[in-house]
C-alpha positions, 0 to 999 in steps of 0.5 A: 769605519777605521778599527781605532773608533768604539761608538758608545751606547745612547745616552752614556755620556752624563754617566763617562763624564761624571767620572772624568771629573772626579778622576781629573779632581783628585789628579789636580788636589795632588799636583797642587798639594805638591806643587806648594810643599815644593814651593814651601820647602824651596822658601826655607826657613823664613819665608816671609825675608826671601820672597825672590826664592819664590819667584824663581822656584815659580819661573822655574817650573817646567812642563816636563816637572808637570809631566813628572808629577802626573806621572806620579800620581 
């Protein structure tokens, strides 16, 4: 048996993965609250006038910008 696998006692499951997803729920609550704070702030003051800031502010997202901001969290 290779030295990187830990076998885990019957029936611990439910109790590991009820845990997850309270961990996976604060991190997504974050990374959306601050994914529109963002998009927010790149619309300025008059958000309503200026929609195509918004389309570039979304195309312009990127997969290390999500790296970074789960880094933060």
């Amino acid at each position: 048996v290779p030295r990187d696998f830990v076998f885990m006692p019957a029936n611990t499951t439910s109790i590991l993965q009820s845990l997850d997803k309270g961990v996976i729920s604060a991190l997504k609550s974050y990374s959306l609250k601050s994914t529109f704070c963002k998009a927010i702030a790149a619309l300025g003051a008059i958000p309503l006038m200026d929609l195509g800031k918004l389309k570039i502010f979304w195309k312009g997202l990127t997969i290390p910008d999500a790296i970074k901001k789960i880094c933060d969290s």
